[in-house]
Backbone as CSV, one residue per row, in Angstrom:
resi,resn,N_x,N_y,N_z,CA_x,CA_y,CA_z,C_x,C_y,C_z
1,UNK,-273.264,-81.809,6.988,-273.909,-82.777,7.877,-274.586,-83.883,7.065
2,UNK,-274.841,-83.671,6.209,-275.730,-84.738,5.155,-274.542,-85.494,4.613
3,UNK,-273.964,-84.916,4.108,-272.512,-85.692,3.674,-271.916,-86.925,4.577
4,UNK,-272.006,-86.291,5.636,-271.671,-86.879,7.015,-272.625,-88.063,7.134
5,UNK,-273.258,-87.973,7.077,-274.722,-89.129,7.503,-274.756,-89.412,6.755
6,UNK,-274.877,-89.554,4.852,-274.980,-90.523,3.932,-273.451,-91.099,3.990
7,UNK,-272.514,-91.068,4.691,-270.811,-91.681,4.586,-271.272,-92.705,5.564
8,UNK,-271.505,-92.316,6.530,-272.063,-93.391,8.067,-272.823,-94.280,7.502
9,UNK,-273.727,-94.303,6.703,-274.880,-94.900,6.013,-274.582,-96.197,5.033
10,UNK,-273.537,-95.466,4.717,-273.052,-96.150,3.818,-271.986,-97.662,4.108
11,UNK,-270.947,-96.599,5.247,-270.327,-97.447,6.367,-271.107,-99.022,7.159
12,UNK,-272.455,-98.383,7.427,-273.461,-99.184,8.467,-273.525,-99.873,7.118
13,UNK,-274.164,-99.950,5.724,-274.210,-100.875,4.593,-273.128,-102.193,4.658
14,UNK,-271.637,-101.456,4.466,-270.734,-102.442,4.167,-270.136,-102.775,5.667
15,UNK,-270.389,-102.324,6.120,-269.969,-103.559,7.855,-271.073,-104.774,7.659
16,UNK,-272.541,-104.843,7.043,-273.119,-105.619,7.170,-272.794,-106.654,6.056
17,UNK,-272.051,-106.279,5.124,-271.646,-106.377,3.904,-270.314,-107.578,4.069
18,UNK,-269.771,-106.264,5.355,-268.659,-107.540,5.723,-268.814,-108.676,6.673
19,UNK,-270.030,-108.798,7.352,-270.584,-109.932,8.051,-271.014,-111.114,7.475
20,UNK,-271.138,-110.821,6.197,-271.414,-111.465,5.007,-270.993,-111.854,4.255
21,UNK,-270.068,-111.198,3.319,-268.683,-111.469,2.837,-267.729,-111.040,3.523
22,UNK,-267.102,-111.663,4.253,-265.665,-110.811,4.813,-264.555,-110.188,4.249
23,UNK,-264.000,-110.812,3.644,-262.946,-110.409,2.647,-262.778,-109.254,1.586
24,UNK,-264.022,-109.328,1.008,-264.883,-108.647,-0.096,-265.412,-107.356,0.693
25,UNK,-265.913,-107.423,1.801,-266.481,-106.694,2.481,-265.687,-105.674,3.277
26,UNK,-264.666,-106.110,3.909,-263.635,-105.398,4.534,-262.752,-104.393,3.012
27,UNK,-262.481,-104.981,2.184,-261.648,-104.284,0.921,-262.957,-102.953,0.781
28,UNK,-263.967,-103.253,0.331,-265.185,-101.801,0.187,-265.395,-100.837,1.114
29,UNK,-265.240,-101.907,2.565,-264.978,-101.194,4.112,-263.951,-99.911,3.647
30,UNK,-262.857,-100.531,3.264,-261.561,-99.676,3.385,-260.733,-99.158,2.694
31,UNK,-261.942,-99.323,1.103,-261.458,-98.403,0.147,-262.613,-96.792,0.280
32,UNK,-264.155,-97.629,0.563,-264.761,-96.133,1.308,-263.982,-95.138,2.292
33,UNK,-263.209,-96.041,3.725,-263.120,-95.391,4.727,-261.419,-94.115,4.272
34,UNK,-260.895,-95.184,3.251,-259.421,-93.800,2.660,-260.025,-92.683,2.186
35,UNK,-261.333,-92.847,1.541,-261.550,-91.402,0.709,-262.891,-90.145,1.844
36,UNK,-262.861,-91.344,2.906,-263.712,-90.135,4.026,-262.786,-88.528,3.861
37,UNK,-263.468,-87.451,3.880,-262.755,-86.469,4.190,-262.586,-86.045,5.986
38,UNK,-261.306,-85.726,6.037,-260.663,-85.659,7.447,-261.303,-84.519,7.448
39,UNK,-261.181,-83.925,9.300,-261.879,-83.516,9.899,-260.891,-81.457,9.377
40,UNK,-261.687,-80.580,8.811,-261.328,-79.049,8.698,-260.159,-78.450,9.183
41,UNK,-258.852,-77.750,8.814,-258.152,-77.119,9.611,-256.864,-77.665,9.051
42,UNK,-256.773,-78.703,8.358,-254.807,-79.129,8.430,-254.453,-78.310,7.112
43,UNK,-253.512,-77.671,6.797,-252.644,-78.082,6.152,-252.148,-79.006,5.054
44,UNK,-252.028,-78.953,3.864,-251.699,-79.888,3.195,-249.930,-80.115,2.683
45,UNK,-249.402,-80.909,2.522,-248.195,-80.983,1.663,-248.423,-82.231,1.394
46,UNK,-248.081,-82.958,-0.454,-248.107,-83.816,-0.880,-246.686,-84.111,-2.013
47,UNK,-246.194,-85.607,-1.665,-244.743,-85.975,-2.503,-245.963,-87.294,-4.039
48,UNK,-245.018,-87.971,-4.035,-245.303,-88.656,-5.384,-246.123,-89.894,-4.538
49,UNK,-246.051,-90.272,-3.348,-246.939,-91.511,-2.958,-247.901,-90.944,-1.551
50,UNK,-247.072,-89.589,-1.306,-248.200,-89.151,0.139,-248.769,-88.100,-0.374
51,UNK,-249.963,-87.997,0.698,-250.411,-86.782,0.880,-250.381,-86.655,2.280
52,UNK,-250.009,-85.671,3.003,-249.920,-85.834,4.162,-250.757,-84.105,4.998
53,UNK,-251.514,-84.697,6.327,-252.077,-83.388,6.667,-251.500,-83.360,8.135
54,UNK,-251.523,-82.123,8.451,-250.840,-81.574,9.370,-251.502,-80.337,10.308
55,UNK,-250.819,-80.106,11.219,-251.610,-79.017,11.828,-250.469,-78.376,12.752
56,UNK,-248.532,-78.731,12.192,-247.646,-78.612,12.890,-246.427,-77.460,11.834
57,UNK,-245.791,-77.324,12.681,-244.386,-76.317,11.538,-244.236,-77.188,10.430
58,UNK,-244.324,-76.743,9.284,-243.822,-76.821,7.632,-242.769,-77.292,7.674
59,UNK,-241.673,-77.043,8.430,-240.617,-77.971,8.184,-240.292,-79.244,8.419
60,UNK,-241.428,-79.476,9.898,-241.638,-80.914,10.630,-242.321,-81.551,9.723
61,UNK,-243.473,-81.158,9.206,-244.344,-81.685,8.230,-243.279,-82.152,6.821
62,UNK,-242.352,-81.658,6.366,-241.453,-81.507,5.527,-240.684,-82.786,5.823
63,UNK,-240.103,-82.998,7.409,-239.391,-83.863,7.159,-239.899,-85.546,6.906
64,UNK,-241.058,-85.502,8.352,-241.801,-86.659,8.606,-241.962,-87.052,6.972
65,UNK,-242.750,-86.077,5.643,-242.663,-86.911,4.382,-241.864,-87.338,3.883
66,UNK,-240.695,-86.738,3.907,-239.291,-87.131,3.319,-239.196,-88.387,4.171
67,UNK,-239.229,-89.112,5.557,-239.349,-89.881,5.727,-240.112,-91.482,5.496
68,UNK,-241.512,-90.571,5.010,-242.334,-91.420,4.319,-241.933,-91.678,3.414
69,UNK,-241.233,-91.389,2.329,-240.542,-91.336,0.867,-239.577,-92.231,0.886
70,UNK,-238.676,-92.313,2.163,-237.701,-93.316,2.129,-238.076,-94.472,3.087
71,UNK,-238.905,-95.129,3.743,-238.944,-95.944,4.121,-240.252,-96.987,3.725
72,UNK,-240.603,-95.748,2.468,-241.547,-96.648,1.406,-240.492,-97.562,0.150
73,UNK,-239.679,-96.514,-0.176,-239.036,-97.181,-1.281,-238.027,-97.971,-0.445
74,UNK,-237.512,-98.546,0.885,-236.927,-99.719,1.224,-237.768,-100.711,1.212
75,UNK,-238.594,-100.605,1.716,-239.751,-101.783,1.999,-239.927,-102.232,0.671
76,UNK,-240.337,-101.310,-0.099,-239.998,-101.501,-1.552,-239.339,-103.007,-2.269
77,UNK,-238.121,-102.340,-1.756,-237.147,-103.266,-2.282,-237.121,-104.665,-1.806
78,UNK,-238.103,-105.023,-0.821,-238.263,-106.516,-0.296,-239.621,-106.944,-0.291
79,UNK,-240.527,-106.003,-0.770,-242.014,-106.390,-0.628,-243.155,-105.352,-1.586
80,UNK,-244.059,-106.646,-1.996,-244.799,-106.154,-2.725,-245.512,-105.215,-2.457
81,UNK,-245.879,-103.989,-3.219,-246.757,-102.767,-2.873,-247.838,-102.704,-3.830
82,UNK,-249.123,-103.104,-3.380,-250.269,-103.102,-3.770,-251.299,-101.621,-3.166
83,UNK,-250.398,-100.917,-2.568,-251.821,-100.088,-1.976,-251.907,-99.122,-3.259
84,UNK,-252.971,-98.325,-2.683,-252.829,-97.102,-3.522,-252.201,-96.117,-3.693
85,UNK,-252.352,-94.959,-4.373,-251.322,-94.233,-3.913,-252.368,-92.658,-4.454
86,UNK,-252.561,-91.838,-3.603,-251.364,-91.225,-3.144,-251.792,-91.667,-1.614
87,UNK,-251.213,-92.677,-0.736,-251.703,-92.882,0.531,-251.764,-91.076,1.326
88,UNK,-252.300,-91.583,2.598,-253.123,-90.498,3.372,-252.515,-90.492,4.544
89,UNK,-251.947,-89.830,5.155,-251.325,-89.698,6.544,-251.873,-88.288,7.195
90,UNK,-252.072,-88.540,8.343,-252.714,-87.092,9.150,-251.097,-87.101,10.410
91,UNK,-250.429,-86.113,10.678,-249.439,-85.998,11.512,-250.214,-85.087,12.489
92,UNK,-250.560,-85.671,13.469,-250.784,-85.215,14.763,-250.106,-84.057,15.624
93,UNK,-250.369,-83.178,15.995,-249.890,-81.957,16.879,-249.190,-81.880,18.494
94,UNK,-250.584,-83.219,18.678,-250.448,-83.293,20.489,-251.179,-84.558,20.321
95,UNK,-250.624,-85.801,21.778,-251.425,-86.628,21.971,-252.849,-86.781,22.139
96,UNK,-253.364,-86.188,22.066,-255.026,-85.428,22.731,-255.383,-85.656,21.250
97,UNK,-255.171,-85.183,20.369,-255.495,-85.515,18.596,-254.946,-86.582,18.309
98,UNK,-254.229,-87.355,18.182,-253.984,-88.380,17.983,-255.027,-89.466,18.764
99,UNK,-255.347,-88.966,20.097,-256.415,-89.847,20.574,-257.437,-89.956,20.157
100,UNK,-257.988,-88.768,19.860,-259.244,-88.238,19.435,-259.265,-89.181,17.970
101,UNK,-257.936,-89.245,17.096,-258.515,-89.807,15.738,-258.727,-90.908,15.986
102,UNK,-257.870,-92.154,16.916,-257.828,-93.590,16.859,-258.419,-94.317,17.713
103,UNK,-258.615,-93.236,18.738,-259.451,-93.969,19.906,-259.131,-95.059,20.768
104,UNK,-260.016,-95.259,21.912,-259.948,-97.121,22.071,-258.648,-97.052,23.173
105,UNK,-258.351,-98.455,22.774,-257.027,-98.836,23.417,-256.210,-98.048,22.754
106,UNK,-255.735,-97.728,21.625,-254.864,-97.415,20.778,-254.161,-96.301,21.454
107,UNK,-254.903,-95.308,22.053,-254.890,-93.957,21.746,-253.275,-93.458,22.051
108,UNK,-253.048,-94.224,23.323,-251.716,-93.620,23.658,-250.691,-94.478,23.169
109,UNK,-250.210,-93.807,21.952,-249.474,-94.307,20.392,-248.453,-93.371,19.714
110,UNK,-247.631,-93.501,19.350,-247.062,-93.168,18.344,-247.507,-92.594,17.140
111,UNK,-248.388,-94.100,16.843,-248.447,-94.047,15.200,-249.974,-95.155,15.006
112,UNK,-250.472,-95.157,13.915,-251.541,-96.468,13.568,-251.689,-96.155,12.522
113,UNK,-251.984,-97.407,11.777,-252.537,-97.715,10.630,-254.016,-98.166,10.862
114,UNK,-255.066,-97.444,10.196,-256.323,-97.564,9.945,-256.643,-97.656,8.814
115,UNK,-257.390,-98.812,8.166,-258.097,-98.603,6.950,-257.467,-97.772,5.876
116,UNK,-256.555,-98.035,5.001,-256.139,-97.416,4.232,-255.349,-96.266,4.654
117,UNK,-254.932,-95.738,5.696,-255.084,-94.224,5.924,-253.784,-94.717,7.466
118,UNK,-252.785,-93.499,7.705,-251.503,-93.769,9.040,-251.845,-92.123,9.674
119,UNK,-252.011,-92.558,11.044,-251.940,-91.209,11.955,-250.556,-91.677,12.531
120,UNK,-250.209,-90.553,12.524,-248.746,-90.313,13.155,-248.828,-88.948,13.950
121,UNK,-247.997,-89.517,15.466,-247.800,-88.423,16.484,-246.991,-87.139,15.434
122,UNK,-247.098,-86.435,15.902,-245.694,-85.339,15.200,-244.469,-85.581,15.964
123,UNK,-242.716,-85.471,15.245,-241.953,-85.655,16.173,-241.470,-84.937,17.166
124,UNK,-242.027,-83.513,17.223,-241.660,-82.497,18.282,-243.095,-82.950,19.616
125,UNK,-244.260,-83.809,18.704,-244.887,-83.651,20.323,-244.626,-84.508,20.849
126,UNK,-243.756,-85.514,20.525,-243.451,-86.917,20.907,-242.019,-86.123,22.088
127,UNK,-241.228,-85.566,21.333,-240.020,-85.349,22.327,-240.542,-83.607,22.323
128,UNK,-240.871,-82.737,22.967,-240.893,-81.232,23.679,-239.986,-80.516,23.475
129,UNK,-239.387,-81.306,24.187,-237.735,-80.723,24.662,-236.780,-80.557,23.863
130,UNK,-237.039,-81.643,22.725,-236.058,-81.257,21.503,-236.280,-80.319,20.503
131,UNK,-235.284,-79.471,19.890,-235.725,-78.745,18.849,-235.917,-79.686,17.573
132,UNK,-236.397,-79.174,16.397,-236.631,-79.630,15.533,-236.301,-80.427,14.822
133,UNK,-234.523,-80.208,14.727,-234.003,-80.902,13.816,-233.928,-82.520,15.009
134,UNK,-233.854,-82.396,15.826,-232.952,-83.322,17.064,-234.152,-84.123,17.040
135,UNK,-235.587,-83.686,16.882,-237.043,-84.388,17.196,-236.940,-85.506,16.076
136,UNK,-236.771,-84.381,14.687,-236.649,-85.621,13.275,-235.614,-86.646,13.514
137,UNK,-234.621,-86.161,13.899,-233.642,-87.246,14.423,-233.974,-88.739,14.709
138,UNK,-234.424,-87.869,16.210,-235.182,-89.564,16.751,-236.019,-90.189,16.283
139,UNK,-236.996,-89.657,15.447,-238.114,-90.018,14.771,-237.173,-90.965,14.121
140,UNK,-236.647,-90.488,12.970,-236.355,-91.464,12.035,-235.540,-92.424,12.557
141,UNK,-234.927,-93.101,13.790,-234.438,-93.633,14.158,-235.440,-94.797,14.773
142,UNK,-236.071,-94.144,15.876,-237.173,-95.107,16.783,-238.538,-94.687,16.313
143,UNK,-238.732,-93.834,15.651,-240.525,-93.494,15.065,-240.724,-94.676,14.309
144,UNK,-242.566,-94.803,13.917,-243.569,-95.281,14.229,-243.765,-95.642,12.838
145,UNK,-242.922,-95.097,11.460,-243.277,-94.861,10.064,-242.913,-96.103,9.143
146,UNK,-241.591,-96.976,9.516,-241.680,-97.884,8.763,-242.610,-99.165,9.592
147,UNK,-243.049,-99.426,10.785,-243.977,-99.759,11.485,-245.509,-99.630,11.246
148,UNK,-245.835,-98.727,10.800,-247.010,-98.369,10.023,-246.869,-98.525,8.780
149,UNK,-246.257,-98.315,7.908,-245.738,-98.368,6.383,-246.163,-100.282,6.371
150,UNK,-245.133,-101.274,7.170,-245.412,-102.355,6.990,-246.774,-102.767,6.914
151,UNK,-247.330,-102.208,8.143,-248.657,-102.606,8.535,-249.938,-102.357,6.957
152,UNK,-249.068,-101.384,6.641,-250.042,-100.932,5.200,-250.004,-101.623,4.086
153,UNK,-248.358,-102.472,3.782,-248.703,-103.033,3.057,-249.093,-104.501,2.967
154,UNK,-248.999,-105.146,4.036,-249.364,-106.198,4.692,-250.898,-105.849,4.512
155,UNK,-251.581,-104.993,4.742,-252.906,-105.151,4.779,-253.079,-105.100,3.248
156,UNK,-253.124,-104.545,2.638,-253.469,-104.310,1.012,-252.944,-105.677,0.112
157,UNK,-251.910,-106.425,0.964,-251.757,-107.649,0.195,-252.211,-108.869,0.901
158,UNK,-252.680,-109.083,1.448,-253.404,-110.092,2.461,-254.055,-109.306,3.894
159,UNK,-255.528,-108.975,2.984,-256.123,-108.061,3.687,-257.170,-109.070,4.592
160,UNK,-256.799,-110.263,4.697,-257.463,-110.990,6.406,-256.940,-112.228,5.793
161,UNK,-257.334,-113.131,6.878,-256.663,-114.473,6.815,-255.257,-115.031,7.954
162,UNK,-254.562,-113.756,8.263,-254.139,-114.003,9.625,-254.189,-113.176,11.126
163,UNK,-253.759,-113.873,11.977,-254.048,-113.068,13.231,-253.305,-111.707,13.755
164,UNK,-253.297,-111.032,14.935,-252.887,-110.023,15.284,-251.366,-110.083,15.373
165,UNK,-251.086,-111.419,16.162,-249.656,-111.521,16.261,-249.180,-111.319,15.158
166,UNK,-249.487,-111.684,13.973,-248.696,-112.399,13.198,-248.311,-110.661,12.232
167,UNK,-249.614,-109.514,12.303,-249.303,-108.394,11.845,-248.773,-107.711,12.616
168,UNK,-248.155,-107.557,13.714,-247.883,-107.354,14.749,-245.843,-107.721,14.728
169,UNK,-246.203,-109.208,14.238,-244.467,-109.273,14.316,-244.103,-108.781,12.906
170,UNK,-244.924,-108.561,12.157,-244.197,-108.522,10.756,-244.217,-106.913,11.112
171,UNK,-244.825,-106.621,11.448,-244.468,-104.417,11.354,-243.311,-104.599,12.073
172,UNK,-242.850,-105.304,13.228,-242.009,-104.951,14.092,-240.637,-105.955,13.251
173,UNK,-240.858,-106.469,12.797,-239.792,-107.331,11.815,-239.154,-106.162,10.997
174,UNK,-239.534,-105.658,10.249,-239.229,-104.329,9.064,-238.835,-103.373,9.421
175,UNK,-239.032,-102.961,10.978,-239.282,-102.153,11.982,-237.754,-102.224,12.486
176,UNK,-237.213,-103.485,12.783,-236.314,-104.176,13.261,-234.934,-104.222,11.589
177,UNK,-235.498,-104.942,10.904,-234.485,-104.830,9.904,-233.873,-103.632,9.263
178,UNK,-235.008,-102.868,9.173,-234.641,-101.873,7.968,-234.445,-100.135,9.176
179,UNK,-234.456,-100.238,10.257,-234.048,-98.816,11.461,-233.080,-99.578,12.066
180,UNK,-233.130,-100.780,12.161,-232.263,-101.269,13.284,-232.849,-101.248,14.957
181,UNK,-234.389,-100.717,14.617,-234.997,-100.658,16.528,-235.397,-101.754,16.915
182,UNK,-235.777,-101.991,18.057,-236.372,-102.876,18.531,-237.456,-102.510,19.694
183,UNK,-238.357,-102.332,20.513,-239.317,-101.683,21.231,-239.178,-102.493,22.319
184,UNK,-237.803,-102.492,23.276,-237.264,-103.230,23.976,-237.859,-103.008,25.725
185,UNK,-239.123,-102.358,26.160,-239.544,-102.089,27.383,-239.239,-103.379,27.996
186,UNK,-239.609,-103.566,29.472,-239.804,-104.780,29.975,-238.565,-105.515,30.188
187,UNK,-238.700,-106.709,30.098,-237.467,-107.925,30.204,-238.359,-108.871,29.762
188,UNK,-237.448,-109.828,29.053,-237.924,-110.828,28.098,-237.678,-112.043,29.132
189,UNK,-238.662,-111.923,30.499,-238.668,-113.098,31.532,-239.653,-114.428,30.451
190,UNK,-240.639,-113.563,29.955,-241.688,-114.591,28.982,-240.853,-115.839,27.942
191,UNK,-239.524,-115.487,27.914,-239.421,-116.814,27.160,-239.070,-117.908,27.588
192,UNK,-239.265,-117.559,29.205,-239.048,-119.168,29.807,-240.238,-120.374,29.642
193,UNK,-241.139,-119.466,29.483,-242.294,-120.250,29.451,-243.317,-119.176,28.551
194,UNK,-243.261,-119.072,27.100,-243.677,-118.581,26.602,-245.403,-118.448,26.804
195,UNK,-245.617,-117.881,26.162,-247.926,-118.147,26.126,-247.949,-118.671,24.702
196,UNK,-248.780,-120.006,24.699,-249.029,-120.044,23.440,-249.606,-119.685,22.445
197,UNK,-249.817,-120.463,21.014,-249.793,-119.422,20.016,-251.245,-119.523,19.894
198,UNK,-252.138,-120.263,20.493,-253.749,-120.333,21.028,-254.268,-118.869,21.724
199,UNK,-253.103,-118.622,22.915,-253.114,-117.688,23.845,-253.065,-116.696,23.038
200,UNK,-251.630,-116.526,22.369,-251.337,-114.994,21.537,-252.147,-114.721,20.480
201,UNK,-253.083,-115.572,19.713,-254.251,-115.849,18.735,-255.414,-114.877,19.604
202,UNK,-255.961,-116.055,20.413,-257.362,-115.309,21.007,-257.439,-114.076,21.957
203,UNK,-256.188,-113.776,22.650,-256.194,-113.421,23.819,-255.218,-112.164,23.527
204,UNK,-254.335,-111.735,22.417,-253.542,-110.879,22.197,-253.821,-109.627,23.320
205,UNK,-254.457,-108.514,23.283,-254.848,-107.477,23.608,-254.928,-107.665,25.277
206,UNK,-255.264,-109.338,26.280,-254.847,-109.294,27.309,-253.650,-109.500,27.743
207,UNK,-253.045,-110.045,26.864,-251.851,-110.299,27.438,-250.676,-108.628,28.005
208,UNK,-249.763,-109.031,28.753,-249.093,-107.600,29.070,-248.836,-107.394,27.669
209,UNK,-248.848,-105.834,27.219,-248.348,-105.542,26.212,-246.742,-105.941,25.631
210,UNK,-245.847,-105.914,26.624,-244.507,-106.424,26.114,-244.104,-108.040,25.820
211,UNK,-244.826,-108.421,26.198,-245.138,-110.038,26.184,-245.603,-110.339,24.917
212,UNK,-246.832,-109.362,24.219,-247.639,-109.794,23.554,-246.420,-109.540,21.758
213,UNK,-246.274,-108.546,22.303,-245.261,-107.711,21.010,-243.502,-108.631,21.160
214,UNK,-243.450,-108.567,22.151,-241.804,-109.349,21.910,-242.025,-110.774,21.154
215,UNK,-243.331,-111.259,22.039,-243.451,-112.334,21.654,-243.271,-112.822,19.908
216,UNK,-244.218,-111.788,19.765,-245.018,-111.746,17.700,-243.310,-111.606,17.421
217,UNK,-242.595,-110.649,17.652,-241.891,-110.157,17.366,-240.814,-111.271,16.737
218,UNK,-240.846,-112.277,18.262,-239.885,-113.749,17.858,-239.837,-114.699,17.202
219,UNK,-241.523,-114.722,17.234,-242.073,-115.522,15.896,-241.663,-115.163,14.452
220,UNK,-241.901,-114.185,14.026,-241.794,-113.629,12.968,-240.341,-113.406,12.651
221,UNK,-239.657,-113.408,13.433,-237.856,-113.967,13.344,-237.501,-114.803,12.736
222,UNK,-238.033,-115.618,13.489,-238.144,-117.124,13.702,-238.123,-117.480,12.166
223,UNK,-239.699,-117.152,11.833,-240.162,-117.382,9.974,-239.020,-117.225,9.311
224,UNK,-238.560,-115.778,9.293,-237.724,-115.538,8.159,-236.377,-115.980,8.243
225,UNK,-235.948,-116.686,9.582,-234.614,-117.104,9.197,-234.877,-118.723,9.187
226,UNK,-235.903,-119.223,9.289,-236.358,-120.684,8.950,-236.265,-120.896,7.349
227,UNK,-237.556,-119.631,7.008,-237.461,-120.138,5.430,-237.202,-119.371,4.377
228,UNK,-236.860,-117.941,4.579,-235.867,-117.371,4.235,-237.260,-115.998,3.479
229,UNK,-236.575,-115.397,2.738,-237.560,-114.448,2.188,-238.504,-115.021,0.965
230,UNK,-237.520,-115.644,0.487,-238.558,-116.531,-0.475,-239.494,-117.597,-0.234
231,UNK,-239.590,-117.938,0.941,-240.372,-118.729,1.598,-241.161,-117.823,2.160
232,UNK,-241.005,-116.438,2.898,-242.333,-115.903,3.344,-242.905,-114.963,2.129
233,UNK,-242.321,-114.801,1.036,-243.350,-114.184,0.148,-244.343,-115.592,-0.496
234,UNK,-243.657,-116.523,-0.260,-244.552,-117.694,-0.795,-245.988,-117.623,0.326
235,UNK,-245.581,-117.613,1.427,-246.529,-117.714,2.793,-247.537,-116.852,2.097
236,UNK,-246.879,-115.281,1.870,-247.676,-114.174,1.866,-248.829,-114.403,0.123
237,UNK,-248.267,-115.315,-0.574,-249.097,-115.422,-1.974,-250.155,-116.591,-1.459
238,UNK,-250.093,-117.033,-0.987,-251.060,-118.024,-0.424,-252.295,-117.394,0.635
239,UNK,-251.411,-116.378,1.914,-252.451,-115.369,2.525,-253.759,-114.821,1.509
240,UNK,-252.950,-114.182,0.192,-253.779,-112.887,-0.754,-254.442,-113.915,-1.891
241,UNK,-254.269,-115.432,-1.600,-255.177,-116.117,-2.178,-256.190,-116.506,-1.254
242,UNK,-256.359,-116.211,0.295,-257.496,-116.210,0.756,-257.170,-117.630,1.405
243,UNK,-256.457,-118.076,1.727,-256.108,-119.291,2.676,-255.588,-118.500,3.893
244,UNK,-255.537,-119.666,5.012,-256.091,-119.174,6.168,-254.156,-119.393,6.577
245,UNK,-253.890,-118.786,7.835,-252.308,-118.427,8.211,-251.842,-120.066,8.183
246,UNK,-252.805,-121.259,8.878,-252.266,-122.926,8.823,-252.073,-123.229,7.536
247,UNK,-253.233,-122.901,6.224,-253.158,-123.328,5.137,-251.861,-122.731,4.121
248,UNK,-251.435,-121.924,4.391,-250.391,-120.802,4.078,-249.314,-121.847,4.376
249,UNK,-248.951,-121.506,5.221,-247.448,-122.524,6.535,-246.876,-123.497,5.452
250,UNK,-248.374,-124.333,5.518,-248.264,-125.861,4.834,-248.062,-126.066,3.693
251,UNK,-249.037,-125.286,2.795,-248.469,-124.722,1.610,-247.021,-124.207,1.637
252,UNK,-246.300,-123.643,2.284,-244.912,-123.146,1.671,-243.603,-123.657,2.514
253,UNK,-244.105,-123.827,3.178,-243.284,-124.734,4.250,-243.488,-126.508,4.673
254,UNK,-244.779,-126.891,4.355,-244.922,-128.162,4.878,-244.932,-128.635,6.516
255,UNK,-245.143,-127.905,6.952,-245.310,-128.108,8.523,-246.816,-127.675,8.954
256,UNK,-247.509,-128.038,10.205,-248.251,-127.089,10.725,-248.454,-126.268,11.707
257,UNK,-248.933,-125.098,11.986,-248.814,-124.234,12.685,-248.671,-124.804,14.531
258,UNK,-248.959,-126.376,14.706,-248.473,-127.110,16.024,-246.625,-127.084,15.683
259,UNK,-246.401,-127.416,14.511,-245.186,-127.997,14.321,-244.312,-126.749,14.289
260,UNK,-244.899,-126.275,13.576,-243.902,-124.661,14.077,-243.651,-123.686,15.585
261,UNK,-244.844,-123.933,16.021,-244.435,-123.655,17.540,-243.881,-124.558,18.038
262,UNK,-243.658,-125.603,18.176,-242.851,-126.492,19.105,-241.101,-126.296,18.493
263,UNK,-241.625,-126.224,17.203,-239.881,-125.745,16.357,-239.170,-124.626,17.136
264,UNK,-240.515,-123.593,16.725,-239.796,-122.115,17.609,-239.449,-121.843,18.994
265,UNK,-240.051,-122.818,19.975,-239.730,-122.945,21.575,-238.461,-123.462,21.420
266,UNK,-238.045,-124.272,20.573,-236.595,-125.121,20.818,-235.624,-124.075,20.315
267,UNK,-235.937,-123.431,19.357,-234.687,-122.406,18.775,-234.713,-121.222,19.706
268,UNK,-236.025,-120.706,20.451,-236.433,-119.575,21.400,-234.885,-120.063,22.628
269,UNK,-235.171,-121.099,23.037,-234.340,-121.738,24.282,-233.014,-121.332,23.965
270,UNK,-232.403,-121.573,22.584,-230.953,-121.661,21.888,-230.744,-119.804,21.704
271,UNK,-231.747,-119.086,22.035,-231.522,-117.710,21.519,-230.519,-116.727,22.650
272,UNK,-230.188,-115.881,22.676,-229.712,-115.154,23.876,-230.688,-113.591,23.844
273,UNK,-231.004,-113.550,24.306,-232.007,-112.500,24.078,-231.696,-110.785,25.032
């Protein structure tokens, strides 16, 4: 319990820390919040970049890392990896724990990336009905891991400086390239008259959820077949120098973030979706 209350203490320090310095403040935020110790009872198994805890069958736990293992070293191969290692994953049992860790809106999820650290549903509580091998199946097909994986390293290399959308289309970009999924609910009626990028900025979290995510999703398309990969790692060296998502753009592209949305409505129109 003391342990407990000097960690909180410490927490309440650098939130004020990050009101103050942001940047600086959030990195101490969330190199404290990886080394919190998780809550009694899991299980451990650990590979060369995870450690992963569990509270499910050894073999599920077995595969989900082997998954982590390979959809670290693709990402790999197109993007810089600054986190630490041995990252921290907790694999969830039942939705009810998974809620319990992330809370909030979040809760009814898949998967999240927090502060250094990925909760992931397990893939048997996600599908019931399937046996084991058939659960990993789908997992690695439509699961939540290179989606979170992005999100991780996107944060560790431009850990603020752009908005929700914009982390939002890039998990689902990687998400999209490297599984081949897409998180296709809904109907894509929104691109007749998209919301703008003011709207998807301030307002993300009201917007309908499929709106908000297809949307990021198109944007972030958009980027990489505009200026190619070497143009968004340029974007992304300008982010982790602490320029803001407009100052970034302009820097590597020469446009501004007006000029790129009006770009992307005209190519959105030309798309078949």
């Amino acid at each position: 319990m003391r342990r407990q209350k000097l960690s909180l203490l410490l927490i309440g320090v650098l939130l004020v820390f990050v009101a103050l310095r942001p940047r600086i403040g959030y990195r101490a935020v969330r190199a404290v919040a990886r080394l919190l110790p998780l809550d009694q009872g899991y299980s451990v198994v650990a590979s060369d970049n995870f450690v992963l805890y569990y509270d499910e069958e050894d073999a599920v736990a077995q595969g989900v890392l082997l998954q982590l293992e390979q959809r670290l070293a693709e990402l790999q191969e197109h993007l810089p990896d600054q986190s630490p290692k041995p990252i921290r994953v907790r694999l969830h049992a039942t939705s009810d724990s998974m809620g319990r860790a992330i809370g909030g809106e979040y809760s009814a999820t898949l998967g999240a990336y927090q502060l250094g650290k990925l909760e992931l549903l397990s893939p048997v509580a996600w599908h019931p009905r399937l046996g084991q091998a058939a659960a990993l199946a789908v997992y690695e097909r439509e699961g939540p891991v290179t989606h979170e994986l992005a999100h991780l390293l996107l944060d560790y290399l431009c850990p603020t400086g752009y908005p929700v959308w914009f982390s939002e289309g890039f998990a689902q970009y990687w998400e999209m390239r490297l599984q081949g999924y897409v998180w296709d609910e809904g109907d894509w009626g929104w691109v007749k008259q998209p919301a703008s990028l003011t709207s998807l900025e301030n307002s993300f979290r009201s917007l309908p959820e499929t709106v908000a995510y297809q949307q990021s999703l198109s944007l972030m398309i958009y980027l990489y077949e505009t200026v190619g990969d070497g143009g968004m790692q340029e974007m992304l060296l300008h982010l982790q120098e602490g320029q803001s998502l407009q100052g970034a753009l302009e820097q590597a592209v020469g446009h501004s973030l007006e000029r790129m949305e009006a770009n992307w409505q005209v190519w959105l129109q030309d798309r078949l979706w």
